[in-house]
C-alpha positions as CSV (number, residue, x, y, z in Angstrom):
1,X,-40.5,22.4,-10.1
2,X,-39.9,26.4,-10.4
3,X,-43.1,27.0,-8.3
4,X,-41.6,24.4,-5.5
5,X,-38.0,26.2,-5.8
6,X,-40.0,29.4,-5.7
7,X,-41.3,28.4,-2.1
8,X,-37.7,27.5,-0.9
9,X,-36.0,30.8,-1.9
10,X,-38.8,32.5,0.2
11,X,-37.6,30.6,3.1
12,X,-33.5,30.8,3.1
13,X,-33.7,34.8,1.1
14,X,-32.9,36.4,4.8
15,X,-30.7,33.3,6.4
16,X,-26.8,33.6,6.2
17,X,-26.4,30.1,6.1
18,X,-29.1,27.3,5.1
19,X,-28.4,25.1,8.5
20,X,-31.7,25.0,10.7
21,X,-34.1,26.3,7.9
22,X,-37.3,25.6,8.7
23,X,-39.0,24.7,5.2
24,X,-42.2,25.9,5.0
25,X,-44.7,23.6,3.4
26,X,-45.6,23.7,-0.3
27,X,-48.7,25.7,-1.2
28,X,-51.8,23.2,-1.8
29,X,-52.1,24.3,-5.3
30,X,-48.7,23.3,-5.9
31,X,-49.1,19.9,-4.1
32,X,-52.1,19.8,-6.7
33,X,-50.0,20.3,-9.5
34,X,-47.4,17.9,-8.6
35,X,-50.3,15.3,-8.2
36,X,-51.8,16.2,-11.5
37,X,-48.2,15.6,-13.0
38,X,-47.9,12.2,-11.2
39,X,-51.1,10.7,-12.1
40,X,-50.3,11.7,-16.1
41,X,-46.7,10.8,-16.1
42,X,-46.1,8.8,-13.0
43,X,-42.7,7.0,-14.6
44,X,-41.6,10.8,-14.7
45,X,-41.8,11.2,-10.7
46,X,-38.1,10.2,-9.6
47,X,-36.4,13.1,-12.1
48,X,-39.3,15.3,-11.0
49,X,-38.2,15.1,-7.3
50,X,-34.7,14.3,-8.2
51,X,-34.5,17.8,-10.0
52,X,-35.9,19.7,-7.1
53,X,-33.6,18.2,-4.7
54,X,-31.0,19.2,-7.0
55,X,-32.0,22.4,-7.5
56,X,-32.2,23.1,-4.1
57,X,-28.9,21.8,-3.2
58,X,-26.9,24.2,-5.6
59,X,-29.2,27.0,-5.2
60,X,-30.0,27.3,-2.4
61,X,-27.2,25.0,-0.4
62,X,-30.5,22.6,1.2
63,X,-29.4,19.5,2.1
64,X,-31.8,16.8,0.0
65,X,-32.7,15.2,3.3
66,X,-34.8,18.3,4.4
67,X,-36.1,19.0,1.1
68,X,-37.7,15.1,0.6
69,X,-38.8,15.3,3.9
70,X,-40.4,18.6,2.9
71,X,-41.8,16.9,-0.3
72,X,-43.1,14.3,2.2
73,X,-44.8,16.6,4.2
74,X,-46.8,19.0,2.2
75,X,-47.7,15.6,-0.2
76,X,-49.2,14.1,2.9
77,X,-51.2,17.1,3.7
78,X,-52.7,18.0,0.7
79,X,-51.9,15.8,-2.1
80,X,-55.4,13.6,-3.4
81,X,-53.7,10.6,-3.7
82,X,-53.9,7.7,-1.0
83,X,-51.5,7.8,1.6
84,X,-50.1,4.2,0.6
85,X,-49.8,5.2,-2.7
86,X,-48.0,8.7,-2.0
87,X,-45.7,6.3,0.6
88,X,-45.0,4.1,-2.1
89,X,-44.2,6.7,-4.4
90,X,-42.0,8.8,-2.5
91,X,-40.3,5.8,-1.5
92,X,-39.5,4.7,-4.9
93,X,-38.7,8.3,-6.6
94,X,-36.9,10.5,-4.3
95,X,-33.2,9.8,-4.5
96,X,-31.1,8.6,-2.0
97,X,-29.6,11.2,-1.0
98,X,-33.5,12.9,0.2
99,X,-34.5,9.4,2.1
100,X,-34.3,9.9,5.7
101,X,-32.7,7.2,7.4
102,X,-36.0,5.3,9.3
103,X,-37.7,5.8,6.1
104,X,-40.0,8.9,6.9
């Protein structure tokens, strides 16, 4: 989680405001880690990606939508799992507040 939040202080450090940030995808290693964390505790995912929503909310003032579709992103670049999987997944464990509206 810190190494994602790590990423998202890198890209709002010079901004005045966080409207209009353009999030910069997660490192692969990263994505590697959050799939190694999925695969071992998968029932674990939603407070995984609920957590770093959260945190970047109050940290960093990100609005959730940007940061799941962030999660969805970098996931669908480099994470190993399928892409139906990873669909279902993010589907299921990022919160509500991080779904975009046509489901992407």
């Amino acid at each position: 989680m810190e190494a994602v939040l790590g990423g998202l202080a890198r890209d709002v450090e010079d901004l005045d405001d966080s409207t209009g940030v353009f999030l910069g995808d997660i490192r692969r290693g990263v994505v590697h880690l959050i799939d190694w964390y999925i695969l071992r505790e998968p029932r674990l995912a939603p407070a995984l990606f609920g957590e770093i929503c959260l945190d970047a909310r109050v940290r960093f003032g990100l609005d959730p939508k940007d940061v799941g579709a962030l999660l969805r992103r970098s996931l669908h670049l480099d994470s190993g799992l399928d892409r139906h999987t990873l669909k279902a997944l993010l589907d299921l464990a990022l919160p509500p507040s991080a779904q975009s509206p046509d489901g992407r």
